[in-house]
N, CA, C and O of each residue as an XYZ file, in Angstrom:
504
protein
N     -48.147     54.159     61.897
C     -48.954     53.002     61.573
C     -49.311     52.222     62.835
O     -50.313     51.539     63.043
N     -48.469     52.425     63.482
C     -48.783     50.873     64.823
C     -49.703     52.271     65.836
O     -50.171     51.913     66.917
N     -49.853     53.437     65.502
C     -50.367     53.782     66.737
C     -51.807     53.965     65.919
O     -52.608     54.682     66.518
N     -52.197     53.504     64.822
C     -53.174     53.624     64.439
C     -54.099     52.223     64.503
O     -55.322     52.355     64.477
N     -53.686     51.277     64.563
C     -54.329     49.910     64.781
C     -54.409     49.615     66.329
O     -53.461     49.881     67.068
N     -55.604     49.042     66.796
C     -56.082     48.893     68.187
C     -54.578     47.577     68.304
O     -54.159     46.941     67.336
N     -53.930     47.459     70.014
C     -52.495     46.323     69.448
C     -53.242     45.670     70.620
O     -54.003     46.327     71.332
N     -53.012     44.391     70.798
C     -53.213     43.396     71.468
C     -52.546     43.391     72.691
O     -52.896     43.325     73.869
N     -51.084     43.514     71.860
C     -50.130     42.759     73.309
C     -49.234     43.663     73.147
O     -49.635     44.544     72.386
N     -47.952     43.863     73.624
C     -46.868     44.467     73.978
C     -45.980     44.041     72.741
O     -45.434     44.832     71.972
N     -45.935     42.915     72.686
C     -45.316     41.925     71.394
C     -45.720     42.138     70.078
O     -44.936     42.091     69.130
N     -47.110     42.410     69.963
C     -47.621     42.848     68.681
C     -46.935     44.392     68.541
O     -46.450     44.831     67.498
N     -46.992     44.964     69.569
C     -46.820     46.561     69.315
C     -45.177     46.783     68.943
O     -44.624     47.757     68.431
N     -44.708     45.695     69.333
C     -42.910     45.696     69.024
C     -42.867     45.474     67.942
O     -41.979     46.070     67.332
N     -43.644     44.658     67.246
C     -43.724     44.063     65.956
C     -44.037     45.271     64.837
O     -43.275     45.629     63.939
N     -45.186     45.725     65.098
C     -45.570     46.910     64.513
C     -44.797     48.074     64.122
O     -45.033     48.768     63.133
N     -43.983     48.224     64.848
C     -42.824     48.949     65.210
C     -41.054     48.511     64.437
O     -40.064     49.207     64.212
N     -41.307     47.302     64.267
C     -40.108     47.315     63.201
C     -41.044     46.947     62.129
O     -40.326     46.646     61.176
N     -42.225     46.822     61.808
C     -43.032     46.927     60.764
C     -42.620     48.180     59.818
O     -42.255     48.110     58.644
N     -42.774     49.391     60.651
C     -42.699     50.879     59.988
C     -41.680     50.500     60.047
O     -41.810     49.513     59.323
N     -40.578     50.487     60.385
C     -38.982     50.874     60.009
C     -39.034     50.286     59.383
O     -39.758     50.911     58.608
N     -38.759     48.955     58.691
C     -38.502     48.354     57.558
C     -39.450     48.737     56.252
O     -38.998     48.604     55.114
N     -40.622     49.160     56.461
C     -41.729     49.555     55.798
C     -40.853     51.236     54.816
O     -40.995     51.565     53.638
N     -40.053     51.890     55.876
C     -39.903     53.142     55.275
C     -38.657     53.103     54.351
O     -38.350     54.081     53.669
N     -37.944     51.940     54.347
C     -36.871     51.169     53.381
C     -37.166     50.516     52.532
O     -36.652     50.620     51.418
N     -38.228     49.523     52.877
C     -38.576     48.614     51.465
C     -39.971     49.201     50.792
O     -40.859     49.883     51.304
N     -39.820     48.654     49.386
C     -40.707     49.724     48.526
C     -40.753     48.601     47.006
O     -39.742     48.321     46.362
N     -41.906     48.186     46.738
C     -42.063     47.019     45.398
C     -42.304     48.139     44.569
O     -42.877     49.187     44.867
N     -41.625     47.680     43.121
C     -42.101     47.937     42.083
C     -42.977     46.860     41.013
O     -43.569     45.944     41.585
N     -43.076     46.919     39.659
C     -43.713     46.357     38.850
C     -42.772     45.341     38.774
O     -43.014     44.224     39.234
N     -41.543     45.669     38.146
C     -40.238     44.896     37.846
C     -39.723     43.860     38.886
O     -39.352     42.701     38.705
N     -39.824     44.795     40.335
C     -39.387     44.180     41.732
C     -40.324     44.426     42.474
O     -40.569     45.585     42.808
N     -41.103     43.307     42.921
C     -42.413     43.504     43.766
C     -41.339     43.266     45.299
O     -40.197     42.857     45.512
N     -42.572     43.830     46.181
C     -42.110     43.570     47.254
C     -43.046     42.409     48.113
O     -44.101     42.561     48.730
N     -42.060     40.977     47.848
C     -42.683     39.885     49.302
C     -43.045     39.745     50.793
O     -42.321     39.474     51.751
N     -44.432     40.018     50.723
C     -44.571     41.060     52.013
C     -44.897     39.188     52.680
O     -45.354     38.235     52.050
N     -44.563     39.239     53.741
C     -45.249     38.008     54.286
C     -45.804     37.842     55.786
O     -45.096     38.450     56.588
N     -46.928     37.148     56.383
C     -47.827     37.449     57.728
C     -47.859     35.892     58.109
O     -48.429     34.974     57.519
N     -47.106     35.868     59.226
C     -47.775     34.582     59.833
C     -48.491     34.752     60.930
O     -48.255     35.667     61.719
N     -49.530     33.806     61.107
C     -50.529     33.915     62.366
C     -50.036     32.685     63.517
O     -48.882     32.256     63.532
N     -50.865     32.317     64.246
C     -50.242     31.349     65.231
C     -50.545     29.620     64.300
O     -50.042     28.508     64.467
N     -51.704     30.202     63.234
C     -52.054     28.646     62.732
C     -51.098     28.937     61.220
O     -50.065     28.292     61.038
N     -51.349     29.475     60.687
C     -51.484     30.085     59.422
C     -50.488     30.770     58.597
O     -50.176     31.835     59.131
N     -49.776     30.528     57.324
C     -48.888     31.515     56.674
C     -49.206     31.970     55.143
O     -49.522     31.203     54.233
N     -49.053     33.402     55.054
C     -49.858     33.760     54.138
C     -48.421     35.013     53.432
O     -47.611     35.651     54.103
N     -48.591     34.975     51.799
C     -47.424     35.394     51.641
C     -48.226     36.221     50.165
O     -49.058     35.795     49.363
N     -47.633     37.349     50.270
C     -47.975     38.078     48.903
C     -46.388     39.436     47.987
O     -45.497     40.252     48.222
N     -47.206     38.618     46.843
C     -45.928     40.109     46.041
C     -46.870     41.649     45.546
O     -47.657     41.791     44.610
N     -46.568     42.302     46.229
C     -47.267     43.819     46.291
C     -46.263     44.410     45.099
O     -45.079     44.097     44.969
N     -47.065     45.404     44.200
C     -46.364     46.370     43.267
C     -47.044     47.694     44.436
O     -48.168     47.998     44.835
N     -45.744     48.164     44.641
C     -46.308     49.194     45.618
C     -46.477     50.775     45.133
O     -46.875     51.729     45.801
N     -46.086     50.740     43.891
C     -46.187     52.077     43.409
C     -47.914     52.438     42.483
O     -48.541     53.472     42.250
N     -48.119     51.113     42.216
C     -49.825     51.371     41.835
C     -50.857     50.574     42.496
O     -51.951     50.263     42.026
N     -50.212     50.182     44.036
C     -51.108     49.514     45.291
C     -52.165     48.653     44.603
O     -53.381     48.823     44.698
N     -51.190     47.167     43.497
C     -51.637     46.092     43.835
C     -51.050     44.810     44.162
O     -49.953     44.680     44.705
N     -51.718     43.995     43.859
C     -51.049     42.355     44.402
C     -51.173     41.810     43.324
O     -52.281     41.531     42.864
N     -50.033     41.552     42.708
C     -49.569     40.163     41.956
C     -50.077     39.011     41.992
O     -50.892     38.443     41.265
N     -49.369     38.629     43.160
C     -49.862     37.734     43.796
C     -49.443     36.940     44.528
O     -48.260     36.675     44.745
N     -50.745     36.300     45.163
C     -50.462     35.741     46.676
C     -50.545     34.093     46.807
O     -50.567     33.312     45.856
N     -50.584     33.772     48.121
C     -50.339     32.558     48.554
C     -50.418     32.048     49.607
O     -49.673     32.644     50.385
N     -51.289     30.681     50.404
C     -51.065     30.764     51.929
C     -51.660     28.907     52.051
O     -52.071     27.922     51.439
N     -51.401     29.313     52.952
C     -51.432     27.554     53.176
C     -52.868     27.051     53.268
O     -53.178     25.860     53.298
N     -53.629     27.979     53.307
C     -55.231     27.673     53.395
C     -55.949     27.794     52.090
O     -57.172     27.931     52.053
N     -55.010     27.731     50.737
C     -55.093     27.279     49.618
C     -55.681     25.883     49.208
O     -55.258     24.754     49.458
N     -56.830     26.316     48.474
C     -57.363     24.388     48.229
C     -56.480     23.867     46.996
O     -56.670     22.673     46.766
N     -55.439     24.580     46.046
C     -54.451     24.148     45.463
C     -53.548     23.272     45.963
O     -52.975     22.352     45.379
N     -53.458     23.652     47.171
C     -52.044     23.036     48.172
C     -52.633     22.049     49.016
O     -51.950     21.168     49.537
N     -53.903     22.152     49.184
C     -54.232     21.061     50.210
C     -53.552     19.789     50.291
O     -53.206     19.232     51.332
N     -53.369     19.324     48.966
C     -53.476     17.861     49.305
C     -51.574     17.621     49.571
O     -50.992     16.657     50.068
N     -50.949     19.067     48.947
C     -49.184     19.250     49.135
C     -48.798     19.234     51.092
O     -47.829     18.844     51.742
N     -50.185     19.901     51.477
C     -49.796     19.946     52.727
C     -50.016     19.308     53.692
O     -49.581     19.501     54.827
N     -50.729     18.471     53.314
C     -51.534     17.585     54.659
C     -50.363     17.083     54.960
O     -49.382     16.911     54.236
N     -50.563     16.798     56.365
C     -49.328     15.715     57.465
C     -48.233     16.499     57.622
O     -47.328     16.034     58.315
N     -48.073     17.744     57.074
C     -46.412     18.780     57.362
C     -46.638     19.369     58.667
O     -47.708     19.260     59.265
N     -45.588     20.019     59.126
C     -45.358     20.931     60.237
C     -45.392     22.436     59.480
O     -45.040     22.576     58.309
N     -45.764     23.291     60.139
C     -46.266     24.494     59.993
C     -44.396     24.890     58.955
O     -44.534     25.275     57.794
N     -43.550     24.807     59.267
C     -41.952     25.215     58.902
C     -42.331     24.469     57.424
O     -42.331     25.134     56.389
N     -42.607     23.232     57.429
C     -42.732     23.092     55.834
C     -43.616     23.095     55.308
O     -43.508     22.728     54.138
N     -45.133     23.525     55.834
C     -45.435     24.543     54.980
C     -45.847     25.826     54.473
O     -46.745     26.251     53.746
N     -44.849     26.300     55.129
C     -44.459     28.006     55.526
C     -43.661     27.686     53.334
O     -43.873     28.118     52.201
N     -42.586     26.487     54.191
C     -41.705     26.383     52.488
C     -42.200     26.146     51.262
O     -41.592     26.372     50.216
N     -44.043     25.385     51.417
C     -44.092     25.148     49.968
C     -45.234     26.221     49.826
O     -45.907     26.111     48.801
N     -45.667     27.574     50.972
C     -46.240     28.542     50.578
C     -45.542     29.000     49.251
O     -46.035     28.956     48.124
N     -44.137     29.505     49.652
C     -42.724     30.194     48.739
C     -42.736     29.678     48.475
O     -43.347     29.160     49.410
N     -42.534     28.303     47.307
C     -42.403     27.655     46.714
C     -43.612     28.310     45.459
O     -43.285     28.851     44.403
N     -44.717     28.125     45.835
C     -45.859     28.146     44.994
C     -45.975     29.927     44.564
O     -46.117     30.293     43.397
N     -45.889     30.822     45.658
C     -45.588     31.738     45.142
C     -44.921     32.422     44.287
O     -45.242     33.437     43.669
N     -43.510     31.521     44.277
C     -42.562     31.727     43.479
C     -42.824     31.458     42.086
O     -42.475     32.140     41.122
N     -43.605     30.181     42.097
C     -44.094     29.727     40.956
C     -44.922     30.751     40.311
O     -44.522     31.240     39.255
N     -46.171     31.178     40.895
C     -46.849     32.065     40.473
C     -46.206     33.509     39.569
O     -46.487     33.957     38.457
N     -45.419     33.867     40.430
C     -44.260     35.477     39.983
C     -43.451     34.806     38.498
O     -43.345     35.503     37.488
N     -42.913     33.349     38.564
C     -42.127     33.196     37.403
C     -42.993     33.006     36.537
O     -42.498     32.884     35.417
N     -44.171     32.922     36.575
C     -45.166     32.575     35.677
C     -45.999     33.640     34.652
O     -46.696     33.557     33.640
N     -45.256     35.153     35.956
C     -45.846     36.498     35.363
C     -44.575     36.988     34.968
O     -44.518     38.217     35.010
N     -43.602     36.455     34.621
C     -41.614     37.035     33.969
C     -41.444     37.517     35.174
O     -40.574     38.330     34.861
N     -41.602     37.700     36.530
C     -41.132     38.442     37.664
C     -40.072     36.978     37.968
O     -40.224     35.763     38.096
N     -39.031     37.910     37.983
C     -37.743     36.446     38.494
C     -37.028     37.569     39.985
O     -36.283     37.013     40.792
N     -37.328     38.917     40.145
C     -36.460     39.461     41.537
C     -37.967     40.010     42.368
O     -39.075     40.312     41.925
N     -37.478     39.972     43.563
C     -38.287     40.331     44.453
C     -37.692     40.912     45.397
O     -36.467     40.824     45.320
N     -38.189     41.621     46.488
C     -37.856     42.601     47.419
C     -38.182     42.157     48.902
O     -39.166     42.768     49.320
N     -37.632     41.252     49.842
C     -38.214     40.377     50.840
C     -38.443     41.608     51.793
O     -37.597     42.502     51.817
N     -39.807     41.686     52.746
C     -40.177     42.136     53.417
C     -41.204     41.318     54.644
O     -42.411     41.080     54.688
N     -39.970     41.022     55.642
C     -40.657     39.902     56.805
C     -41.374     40.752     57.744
O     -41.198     40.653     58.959
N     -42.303     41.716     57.133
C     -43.340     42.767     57.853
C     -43.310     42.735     59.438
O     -44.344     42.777     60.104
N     -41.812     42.644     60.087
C     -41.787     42.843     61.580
C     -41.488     41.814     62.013
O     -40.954     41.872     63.121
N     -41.648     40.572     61.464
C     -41.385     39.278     62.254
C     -39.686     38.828     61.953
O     -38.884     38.727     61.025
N     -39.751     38.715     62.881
C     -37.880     38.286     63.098
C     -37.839     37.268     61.877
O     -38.707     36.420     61.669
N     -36.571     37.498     61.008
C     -36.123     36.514     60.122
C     -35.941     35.247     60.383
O     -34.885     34.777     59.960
N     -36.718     34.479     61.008
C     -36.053     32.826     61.582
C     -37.783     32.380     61.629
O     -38.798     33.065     61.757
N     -37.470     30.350     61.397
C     -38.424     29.834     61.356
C     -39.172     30.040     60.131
O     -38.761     29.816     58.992
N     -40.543     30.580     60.540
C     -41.621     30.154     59.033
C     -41.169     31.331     58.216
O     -41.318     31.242     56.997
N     -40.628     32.440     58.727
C     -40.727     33.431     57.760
C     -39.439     32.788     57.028
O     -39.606     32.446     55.858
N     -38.306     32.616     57.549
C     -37.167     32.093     56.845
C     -37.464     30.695     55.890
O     -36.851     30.424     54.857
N     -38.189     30.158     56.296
C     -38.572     29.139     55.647
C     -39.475     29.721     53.866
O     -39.172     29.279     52.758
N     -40.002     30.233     54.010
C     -40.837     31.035     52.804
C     -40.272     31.510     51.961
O     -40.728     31.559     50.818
N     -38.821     32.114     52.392
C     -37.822     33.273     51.806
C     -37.484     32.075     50.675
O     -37.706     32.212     49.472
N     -36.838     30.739     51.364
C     -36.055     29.558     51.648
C     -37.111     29.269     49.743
O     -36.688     29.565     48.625
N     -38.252     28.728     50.052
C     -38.869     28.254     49.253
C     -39.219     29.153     48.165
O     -39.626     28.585     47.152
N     -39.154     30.501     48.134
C     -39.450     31.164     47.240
C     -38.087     31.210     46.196
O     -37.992     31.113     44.972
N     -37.164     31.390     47.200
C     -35.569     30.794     46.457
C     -35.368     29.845     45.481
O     -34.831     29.869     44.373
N     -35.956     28.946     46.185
C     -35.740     27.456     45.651
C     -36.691     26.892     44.360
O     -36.610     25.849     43.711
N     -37.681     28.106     44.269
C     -38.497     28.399     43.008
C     -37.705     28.911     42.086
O     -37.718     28.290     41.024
N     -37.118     29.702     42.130
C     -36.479     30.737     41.307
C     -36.260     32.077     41.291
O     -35.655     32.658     40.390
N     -36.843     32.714     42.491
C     -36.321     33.965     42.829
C     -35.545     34.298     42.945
O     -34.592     33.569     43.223
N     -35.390     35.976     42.776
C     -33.811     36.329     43.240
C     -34.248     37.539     44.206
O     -35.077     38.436     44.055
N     -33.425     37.239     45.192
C     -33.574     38.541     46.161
C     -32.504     38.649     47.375
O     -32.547     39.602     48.153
């Protein structure tokens, strides 16, 4: 996978790279989607994939006009948390209560931990 996308930086390509390894372990179903989640340098964007009939449940990101008015004046960390939060909401809303966390390469700390944090605190289990 990472030698198939043009990579930017050295950092992206490391990333990419525990992308596939974790990629060849984690695996969503219908029952247990898998929480795939992408942060950018502005931006956090979070989705539950059923990976056995390649779709999306569903998603979530801070550039939501739902959330706008939840997010104005936060720091990117909280609202990384009320992305997961709302997502979470969304999944309990479809009977999905477990999920399968997949921090697609990015080290577990900060916004991605923060998302996990809020999707928790919805009602997930994972």
């Amino acid at each position: 996978m990472a030698g198939h996308v043009k990579v930017r930086s050295e950092r992206e390509r490391t990333r990419l790279r525990r992308k596939v390894t974790i990629r060849k372990r984690v695996s969503g179903t219908a029952e247990r989607p898998r929480l795939s989640v992408f942060r950018s340098s502005k931006h956090i964007y979070a989705q539950a994939v059923d990976d056995t009939s390649g779709k999306v449940l569903a998603a979530a990101s801070d550039l939501e006009q739902a959330l706008k008015a939840e997010l104005e004046g936060k720091t990117k960390k909280e609202r990384a948390r009320v992305v997961g939060k709302a997502l979470g909401a969304k999944l309990l809303a479809q009977q999905v209560s477990s999920v399968v966390f997949d921090r697609n390469g990015f080290l577990y700390h900060g916004r991605v931990a923060e998302v996990a944090d809020g999707a928790r605190e919805a009602g997930l289990a994972f």
